[in-house]
C-alpha positions as CSV (number, residue, x, y, z in Angstrom):
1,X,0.8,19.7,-52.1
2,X,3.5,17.4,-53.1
3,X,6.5,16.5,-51.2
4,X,9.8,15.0,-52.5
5,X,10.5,12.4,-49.8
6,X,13.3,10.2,-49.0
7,X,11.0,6.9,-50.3
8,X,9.4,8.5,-53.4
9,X,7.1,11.1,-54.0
10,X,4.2,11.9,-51.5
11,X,1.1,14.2,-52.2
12,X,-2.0,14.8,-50.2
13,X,-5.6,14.1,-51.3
14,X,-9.1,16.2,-51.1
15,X,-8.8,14.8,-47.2
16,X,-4.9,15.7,-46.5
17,X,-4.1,12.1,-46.6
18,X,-0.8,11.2,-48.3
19,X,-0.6,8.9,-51.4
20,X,2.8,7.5,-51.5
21,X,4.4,4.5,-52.9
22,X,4.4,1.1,-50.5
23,X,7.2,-1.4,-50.0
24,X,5.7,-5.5,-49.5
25,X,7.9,-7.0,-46.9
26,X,8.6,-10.0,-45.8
27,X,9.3,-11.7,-42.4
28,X,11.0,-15.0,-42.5
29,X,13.6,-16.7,-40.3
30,X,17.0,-16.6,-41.8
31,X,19.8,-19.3,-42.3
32,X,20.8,-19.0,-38.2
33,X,17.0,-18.9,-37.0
34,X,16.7,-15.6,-36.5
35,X,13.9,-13.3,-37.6
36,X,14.8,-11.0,-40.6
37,X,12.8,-9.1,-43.1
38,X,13.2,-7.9,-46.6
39,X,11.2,-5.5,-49.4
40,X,9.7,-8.3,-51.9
41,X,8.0,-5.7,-54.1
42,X,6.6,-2.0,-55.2
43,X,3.2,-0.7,-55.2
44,X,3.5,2.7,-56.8
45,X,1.0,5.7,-55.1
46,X,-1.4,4.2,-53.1
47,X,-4.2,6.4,-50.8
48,X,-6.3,5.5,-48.2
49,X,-9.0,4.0,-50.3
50,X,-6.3,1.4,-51.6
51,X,-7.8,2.6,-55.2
52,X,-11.5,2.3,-54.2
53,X,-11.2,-1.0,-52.4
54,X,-12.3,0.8,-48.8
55,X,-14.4,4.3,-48.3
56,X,-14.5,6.2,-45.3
57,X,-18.1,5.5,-45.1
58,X,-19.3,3.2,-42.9
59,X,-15.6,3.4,-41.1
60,X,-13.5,0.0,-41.6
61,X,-14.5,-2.7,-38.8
62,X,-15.1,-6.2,-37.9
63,X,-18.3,-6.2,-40.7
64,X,-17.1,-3.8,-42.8
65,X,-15.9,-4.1,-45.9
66,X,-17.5,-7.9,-45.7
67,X,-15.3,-10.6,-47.2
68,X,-15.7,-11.0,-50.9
69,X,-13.5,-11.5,-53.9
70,X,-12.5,-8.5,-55.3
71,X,-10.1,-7.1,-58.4
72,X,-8.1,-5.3,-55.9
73,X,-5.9,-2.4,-57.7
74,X,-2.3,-3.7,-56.6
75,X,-2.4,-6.7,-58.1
76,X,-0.7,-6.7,-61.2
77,X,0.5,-3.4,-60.1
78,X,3.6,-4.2,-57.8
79,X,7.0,-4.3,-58.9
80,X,9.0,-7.4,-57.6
81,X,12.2,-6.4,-55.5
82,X,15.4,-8.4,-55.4
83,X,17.9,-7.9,-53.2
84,X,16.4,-4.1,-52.7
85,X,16.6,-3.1,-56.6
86,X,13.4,-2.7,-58.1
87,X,12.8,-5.4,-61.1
88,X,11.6,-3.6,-63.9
């Protein structure tokens, strides 16, 4: 099942968990001091694994994935935004 949404494409997977593209934001105080955000970059079709990064067994926790340095399959993979228009 695929459905055209109003952020980009999203489908299901063998679980009925959507893959859809992810927006980076940012929160930073602006020139007055007050909070404000914006979209710093594009990760195109992401699932709940994060591309293999987590499974769904043993279920995420304090222990679980532990802490190592990993290739992690958005970097190199996001497109930088400027002023909400994707770089290419």
């Amino acid at each position: 099942m695929t459905l055209d949404a109003a952020f980009g494409e999203i489908s299901l997977d063998h679980n009925r968990t959507a893959i859809q593209d992810q927006y980076v934001g940012r929160i930073y105080l602006d020139d007055d001091g007050n909070m404000a955000s914006s979209t710093v970059a594009f990760v195109p079709q992401v699932d709940q694994t994060f591309g293999g990064t987590f499974s769904g067994d043993p279920s995420p926790s304090r222990d679980y994935p532990p802490c190592e340095v990993r290739d992690l399959p958005w970097i190199g993979n996001a497109t930088p935004v400027v002023n909400g228009v994707l770089q290419n």
